[in-house]
N, C-alpha and C positions, 0 to 999 in steps of 0.2 A: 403231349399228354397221353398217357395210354389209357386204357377203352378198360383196363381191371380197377376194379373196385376192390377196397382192403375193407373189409366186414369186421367192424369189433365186436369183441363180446358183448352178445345181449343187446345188441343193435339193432338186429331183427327181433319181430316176436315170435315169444318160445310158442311150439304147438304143443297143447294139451289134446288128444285124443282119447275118448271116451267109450265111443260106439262109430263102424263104419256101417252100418246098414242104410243103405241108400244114398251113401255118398259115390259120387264117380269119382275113377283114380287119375282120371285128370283135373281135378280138383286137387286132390290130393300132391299130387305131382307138383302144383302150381303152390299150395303150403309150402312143401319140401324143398323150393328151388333155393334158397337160401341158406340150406343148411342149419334149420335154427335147432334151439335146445327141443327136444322132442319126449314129451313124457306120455305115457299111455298107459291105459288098466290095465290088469295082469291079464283080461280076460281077449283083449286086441293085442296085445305088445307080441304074441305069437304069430298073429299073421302079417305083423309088420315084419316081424325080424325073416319069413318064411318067405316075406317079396325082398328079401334085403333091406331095408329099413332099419335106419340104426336108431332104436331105441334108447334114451339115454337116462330113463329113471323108468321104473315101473311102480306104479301104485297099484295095491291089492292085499289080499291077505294071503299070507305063506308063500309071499313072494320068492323066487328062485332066477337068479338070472340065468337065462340062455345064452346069452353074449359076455364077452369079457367088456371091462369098462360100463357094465349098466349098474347103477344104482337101486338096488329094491328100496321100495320104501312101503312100509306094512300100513292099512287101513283098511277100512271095512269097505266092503261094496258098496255103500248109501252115500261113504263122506268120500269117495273119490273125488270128486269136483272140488270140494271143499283142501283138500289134503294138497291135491295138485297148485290150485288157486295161493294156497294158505305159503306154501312152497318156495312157488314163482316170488311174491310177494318177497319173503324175506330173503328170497336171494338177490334182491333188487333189478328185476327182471319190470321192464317199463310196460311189456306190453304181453297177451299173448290171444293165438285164435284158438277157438275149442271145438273142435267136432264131435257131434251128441246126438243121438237121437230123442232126447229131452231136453227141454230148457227149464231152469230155475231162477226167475230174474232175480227174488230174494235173496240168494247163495250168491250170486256175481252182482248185486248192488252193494254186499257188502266189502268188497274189492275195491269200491271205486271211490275218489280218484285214484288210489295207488295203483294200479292196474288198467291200462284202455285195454278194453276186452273185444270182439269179435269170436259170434257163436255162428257157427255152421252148421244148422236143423232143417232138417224136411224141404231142401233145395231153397232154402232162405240164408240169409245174411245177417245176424241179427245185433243189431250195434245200440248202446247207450247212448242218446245225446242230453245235449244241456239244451236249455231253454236259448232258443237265436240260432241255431244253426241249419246250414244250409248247404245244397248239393246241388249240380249241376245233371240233371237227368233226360233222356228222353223223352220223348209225349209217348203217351200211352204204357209207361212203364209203372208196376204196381208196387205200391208202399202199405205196409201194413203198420197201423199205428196199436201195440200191444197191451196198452194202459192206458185208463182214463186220467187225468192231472186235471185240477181248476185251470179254468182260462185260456182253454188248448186253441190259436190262431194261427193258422197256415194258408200258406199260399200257393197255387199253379197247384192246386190238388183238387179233385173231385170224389167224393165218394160215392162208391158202387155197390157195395155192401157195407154192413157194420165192422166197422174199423179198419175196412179194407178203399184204397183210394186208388186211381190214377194219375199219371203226370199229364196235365190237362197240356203244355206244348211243351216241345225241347226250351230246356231253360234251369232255371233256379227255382226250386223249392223251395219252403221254410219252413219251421214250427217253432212256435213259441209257444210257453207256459209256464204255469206257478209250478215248481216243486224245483229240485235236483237233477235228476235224469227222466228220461224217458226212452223206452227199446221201440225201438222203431227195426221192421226188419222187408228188407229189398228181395224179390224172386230174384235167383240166379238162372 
């Protein structure tokens, strides 16, 4: 058996890139190792393409590509997420991560289920789940619960601030509760 992996289209998820400030480029690195669809605002897509970074759509307004093979795609500074998001979607894109220096969970709840999202803010992780689900975490590692929901039950969690928990032992966490989603986001 050989050790190469054949990657189909859209098998990994696409990276939306929004804002890099305060992201590390080994983060960045560890997004990019797959090769996936790569879209970015017009106002980033220049310093991507300036580290080599192959930019493969640009959202913004009075878009211009600098590379051959990029796709401008024109929208306002506000609806970038939205435009990017809106995008992915109908190209039938499963999944993608966003790096932002803003989160809007309203703009990417209404993505979902068509889209499992992953947001990368302020050295956070920040993920949708449903009510039941569960992860396998360190003790002492911190989870930030982002919304209130009726009925919200977890477990191997302690809280240390408002809305902010630790993983009481290496183990399995949970949450449960009434609604749809819940953003739950992890320190990296």
């Amino acid at each position: 058996m050989s050790s190469h992996h054949i990657i189909r289209e859209k098998q990994e998820p696409a990276l939306l890139i929004l804002s890099l400030e305060d992201f590390p480029d080994d983060w960045l690195g560890q997004l990019l190792e797959w090769s996936p669809t790569v879209l970015a605002a017009a106002d980033v897509a220049e310093s991507l393409q300036c580290q080599d970074i192959k930019v493969d759509i640009i959202l913004g307004a009075d878009v211009l590509p600098a590379q051959e093979h990029v796709n401008p795609v024109t929208t306002t500074v506000e609806d970038v997420l939205i435009t990017g998001l809106q995008l992915l979607k109908t190209e039938g894109y499963p999944a993608v991560n966003i790096v932002s220096n803003r989160f809007n969970a309203d703009a990417i709840r209404s993505f979902l289920p068509a889209l499992d999202v992953v947001v990368y803010h302020q050295q956070q992780k920040i993920v949708a789940i449903r009510s039941g689900f569960s992860k396998w975490l360190p003790a002492g590692r911190v989870v930030r619960i982002l919304e209130h929901l009726p009925n919200l039950v977890y477990t191997n969690l302690a809280g240390v601030a408002p809305d902010v928990y630790k993983i009481v032992q290496d183990g399995l966490f949970s949450i449960s509760f009434d609604g749809d989603y819940l953003f739950i986001a992890e320190e990296l």
